[in-house]
VMD Tcl script that draws the C-alpha trace (Angstrom):
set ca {
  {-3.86 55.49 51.69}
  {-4.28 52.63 49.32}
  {-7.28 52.55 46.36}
  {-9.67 50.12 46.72}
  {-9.57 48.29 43.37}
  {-12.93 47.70 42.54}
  {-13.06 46.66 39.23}
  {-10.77 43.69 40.08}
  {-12.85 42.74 42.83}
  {-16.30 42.63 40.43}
  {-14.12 40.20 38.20}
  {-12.81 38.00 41.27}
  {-16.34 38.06 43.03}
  {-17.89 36.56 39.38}
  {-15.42 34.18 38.65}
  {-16.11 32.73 42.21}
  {-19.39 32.20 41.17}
  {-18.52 30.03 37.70}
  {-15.97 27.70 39.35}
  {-17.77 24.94 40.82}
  {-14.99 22.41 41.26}
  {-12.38 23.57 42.95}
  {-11.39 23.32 46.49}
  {-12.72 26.49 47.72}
  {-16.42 25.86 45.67}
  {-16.61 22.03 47.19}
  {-15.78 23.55 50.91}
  {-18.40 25.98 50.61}
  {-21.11 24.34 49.00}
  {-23.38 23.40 51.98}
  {-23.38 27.15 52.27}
  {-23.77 28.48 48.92}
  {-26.35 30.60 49.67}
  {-24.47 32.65 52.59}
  {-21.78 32.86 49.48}
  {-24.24 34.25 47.29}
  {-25.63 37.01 49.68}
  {-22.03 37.83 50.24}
  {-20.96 38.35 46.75}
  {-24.32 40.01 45.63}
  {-24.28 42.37 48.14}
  {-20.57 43.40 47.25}
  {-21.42 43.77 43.97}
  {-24.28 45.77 45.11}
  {-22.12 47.73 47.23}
  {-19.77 48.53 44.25}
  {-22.48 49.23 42.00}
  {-22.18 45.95 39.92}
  {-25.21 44.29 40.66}
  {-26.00 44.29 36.95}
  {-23.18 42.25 36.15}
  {-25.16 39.06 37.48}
  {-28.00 37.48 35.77}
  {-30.86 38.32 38.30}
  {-33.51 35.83 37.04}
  {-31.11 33.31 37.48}
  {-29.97 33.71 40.91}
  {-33.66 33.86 41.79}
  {-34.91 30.59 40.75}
  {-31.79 28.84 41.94}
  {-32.70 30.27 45.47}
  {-35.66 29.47 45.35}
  {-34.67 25.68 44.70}
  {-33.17 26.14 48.08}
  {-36.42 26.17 49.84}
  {-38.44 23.66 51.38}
  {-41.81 22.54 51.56}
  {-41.56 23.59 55.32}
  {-40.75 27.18 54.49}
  {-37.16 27.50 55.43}
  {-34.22 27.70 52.98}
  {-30.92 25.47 52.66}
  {-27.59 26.61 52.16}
  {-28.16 24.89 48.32}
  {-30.25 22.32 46.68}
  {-30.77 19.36 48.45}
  {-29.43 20.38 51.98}
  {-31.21 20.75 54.82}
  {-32.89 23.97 55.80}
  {-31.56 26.31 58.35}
  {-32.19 29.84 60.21}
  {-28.46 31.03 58.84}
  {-29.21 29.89 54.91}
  {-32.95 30.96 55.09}
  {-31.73 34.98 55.94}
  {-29.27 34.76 53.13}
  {-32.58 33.78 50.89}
  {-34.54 36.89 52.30}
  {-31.37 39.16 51.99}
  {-30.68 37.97 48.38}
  {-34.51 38.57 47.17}
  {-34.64 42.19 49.16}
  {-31.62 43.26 47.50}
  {-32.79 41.71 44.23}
  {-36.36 43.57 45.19}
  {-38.26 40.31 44.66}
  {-39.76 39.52 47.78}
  {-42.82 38.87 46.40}
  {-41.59 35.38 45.02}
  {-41.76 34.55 48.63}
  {-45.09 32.86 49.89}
  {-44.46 34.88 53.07}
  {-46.87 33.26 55.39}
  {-45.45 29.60 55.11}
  {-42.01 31.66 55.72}
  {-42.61 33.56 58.75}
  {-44.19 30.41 59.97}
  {-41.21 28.37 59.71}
  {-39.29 31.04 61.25}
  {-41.77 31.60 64.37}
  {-41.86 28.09 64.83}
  {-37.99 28.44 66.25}
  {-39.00 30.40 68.89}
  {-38.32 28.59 71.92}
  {-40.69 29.20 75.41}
  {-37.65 31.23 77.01}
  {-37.38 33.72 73.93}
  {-34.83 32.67 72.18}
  {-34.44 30.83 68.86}
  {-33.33 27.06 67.45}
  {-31.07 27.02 64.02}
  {-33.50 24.26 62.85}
  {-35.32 21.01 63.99}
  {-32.86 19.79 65.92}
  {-32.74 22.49 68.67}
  {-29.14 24.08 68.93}
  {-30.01 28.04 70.61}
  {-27.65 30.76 69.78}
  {-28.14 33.66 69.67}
  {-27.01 34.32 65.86}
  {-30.42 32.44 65.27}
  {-32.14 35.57 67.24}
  {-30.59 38.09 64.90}
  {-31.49 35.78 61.62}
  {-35.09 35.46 63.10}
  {-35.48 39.03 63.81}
  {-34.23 40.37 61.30}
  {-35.78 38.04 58.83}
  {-39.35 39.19 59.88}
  {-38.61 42.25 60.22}
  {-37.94 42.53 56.06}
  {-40.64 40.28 55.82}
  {-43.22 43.25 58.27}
  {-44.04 39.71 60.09}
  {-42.31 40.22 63.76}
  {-45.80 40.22 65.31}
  {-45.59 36.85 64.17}
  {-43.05 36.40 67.37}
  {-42.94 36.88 70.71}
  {-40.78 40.16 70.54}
  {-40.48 40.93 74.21}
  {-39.08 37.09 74.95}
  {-36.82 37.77 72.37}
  {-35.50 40.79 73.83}
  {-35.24 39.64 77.19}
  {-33.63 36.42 76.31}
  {-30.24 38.44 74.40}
  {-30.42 40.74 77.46}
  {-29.85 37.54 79.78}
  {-27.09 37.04 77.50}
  {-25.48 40.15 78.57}
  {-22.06 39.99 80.14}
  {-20.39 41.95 82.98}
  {-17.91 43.29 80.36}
  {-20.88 44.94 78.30}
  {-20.60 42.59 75.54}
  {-22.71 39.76 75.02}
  {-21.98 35.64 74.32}
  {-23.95 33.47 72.68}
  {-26.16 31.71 75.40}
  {-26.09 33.50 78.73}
  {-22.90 33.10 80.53}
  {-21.42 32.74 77.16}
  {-17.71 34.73 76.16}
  {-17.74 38.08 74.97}
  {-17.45 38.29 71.26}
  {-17.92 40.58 68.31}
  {-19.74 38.77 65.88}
  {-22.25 37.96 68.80}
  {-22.37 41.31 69.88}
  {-23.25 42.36 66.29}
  {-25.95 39.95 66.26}
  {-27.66 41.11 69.80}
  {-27.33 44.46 69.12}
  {-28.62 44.11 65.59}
  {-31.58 42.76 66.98}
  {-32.11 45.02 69.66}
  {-32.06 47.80 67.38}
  {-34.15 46.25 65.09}
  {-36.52 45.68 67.96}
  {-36.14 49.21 69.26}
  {-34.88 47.98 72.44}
  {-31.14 49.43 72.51}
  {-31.99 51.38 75.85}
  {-30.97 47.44 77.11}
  {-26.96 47.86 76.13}
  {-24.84 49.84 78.32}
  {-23.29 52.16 75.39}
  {-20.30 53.18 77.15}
  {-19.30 50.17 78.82}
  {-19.85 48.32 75.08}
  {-18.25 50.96 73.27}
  {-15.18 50.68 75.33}
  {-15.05 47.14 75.19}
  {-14.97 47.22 71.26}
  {-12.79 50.09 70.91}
  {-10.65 47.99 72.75}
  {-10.72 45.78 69.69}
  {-8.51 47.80 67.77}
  {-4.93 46.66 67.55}
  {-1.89 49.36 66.64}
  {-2.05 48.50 62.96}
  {-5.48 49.79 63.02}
  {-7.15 46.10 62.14}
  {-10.12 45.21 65.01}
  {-10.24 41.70 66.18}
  {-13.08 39.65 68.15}
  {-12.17 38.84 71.52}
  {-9.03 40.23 73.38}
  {-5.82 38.83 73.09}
  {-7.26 37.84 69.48}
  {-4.76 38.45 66.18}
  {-6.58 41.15 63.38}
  {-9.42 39.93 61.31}
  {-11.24 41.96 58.34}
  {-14.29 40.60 59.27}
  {-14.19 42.52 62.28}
  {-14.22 45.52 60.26}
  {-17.95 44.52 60.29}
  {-19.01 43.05 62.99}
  {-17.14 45.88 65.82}
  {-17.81 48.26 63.59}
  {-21.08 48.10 62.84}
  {-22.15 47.56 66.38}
  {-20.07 51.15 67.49}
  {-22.47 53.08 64.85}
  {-25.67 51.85 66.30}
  {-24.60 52.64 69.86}
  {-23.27 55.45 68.50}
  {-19.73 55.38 69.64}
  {-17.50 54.83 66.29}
  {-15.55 57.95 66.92}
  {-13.98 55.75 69.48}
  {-11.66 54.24 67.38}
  {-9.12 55.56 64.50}
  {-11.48 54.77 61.17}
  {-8.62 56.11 58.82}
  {-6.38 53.48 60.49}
  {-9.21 50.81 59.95}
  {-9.49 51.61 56.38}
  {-5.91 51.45 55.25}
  {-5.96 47.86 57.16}
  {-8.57 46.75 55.02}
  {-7.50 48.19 51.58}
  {-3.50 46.38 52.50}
  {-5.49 42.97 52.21}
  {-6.41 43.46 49.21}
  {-5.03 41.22 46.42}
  {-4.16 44.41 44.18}
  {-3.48 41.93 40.91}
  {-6.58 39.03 41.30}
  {-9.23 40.96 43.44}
  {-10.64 39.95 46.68}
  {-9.71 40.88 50.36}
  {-8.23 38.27 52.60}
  {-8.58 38.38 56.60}
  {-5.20 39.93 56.92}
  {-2.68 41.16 54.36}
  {-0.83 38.51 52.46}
  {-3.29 35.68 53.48}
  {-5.52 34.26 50.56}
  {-8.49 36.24 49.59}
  {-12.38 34.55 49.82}
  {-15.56 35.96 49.36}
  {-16.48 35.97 52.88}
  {-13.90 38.39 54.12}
  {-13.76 39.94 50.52}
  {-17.78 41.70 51.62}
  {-17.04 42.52 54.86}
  {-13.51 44.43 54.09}
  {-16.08 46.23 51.59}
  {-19.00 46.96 53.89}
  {-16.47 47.87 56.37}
  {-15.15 50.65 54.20}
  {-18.83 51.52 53.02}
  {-19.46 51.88 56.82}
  {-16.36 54.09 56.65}
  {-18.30 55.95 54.39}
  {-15.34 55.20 51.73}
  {-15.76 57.20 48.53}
  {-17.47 55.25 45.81}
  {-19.38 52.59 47.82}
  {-23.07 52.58 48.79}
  {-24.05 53.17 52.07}
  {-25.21 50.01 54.22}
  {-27.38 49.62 57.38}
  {-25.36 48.45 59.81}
  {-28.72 46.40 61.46}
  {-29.84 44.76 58.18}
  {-26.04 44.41 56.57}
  {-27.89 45.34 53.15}
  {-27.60 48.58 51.31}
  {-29.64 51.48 52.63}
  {-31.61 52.18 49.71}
  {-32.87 48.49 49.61}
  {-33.80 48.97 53.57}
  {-35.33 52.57 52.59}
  {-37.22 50.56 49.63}
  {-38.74 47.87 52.05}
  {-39.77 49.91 54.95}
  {-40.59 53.25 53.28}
  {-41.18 52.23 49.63}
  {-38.26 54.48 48.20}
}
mol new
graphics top color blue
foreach p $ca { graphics top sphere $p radius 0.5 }
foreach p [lrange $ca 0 end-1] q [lrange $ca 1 end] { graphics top cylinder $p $q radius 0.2 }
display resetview
């Protein structure tokens, strides 16, 4: 099997960060702050986070907020559900939730919830149920899901719930992976997992795996590293990952890797980017690769930050 070249990674993941006018930068600027989660927690991951000027990165997200409590993807944007987990996840890792003014937060956040249970993105109303996870797992970090109606919630990503075991993104919605992440995320976070049929899911993502050992999101659907994530973290919290080859997995991730720059690309020879650069790395952590620091696979942040937050450790 292939190293994972870490080092070059820590160097391509900072000098993302410093170039702020080029093409990549100016397409991802209206989320900047889903950039930022990703690369912290990679660093994180790769025990780096030192190599980033922490002070910094907090006062820049905080800039990101607005007066109604949600966060933008950067300054001068307009707040979302999406941007304002990547603000929670950033602080938790950084362990400096307590910049947050938590009530006007969890406000903002509650203040989605529609009367059927399930969440809005922002003010203008679009329901998916990504926005459930973000919510949910948002106030969870934040010890405010009484804040919610949790059992709406819950019953709202069950009526998304397909006949194939996976779940879409409003009921009736197509089967996919990162949407199946995102209910069962929630559902675990919730305690409420006794809702997903385990074997009927498991098989379904197993399913995702492709001979060349890459997983993919729907069937029919070419590789994708990101899917290292999103299938595979779902399999470990319904406790079916020994359903698929994981040494197969790896060596697909570590073959996107650009062995001379750093990053990971979505499959080999592509271009790398940060996005699928963190999940081909918290897909191998999740593979328990040597080196990298666990992560929860329902919070998609390192375990000891999670242990920090809920058991102060």
């Amino acid at each position: 099997m292939e190293e994972l070249e870490a080092e070059k990674h820590v160097k391509y993941i900072l000098s993302v960060e410093k170039k702020k006018d080029d093409i990549e930068s100016l397409v991802m600027e209206h989320l900047r702050l889903n950039g930022a989660y990703w690369g912290l927690t990679t660093l994180d991951l790769l025990q780096k986070l030192g190599s980033v000027d922490q002070d910094e990165v907090v006062s820049w997200v905080m800039k990101c907020q607005h007066d109604c409590g949600g966060f933008a993807g950067n300054i001068g944007h307009d707040p979302h559900i999406l941007y304002t987990l990547s603000a929670v996840q950033i602080l938790a890792l950084l362990d400096k939730l307590d910049v947050l003014d938590v009530a006007k937060l969890s406000n903002y956040i509650a203040g989605l919830q529609n009367e059927d249970g399930s969440f809005s993105g922002d003010m203008w109303g679009e329901i998916d149920t990504r926005f459930s996870y973000c919510a949910i797992c948002c106030l969870s970090l934040l010890h405010c899901l009484d804040k919610i109606d949790v059992e709406k919630a819950v019953n709202y990503i069950v009526s998304c719930k397909n006949l194939d075991g996976g779940f879409g993104c409003t009921p009736g919605g197509e089967s996919h992976a990162g949407q199946i992440f995102c209910c069962v995320g929630a559902l675990a976070i919730t305690g409420s997992l006794h809702h997903v049929d385990k074997d009927l899911l498991g098989w379904w993502l197993c399913e995702r795996q492709d001979k060349g050992g890459g997983l993919n999101g729907r069937p029919e659907k070419l590789p994708d590293v990101c899917y290292s994530w999103w299938v595979l973290s779902s399999l470990i919290m319904i406790d079916r990952v020994h359903w698929i080859d994981k040494n197969k997995l790896a060596t697909f991730i570590l073959k996107c890797q650009d062995k001379e720059n750093g990053g990971i690309s979505d499959r080999p020879d592509d271009a790398v980017d940060i996005f699928h650069t963190y999940f081909g790395v918290a897909g191998l952590s999740l593979l328990e690769y040597p080196g990298l620091k666990p992560i929860d696979p329902a919070y998609a942040l390192p375990v000891d930050v999670v242990n920090r937050i809920f058991f102060g450790r």
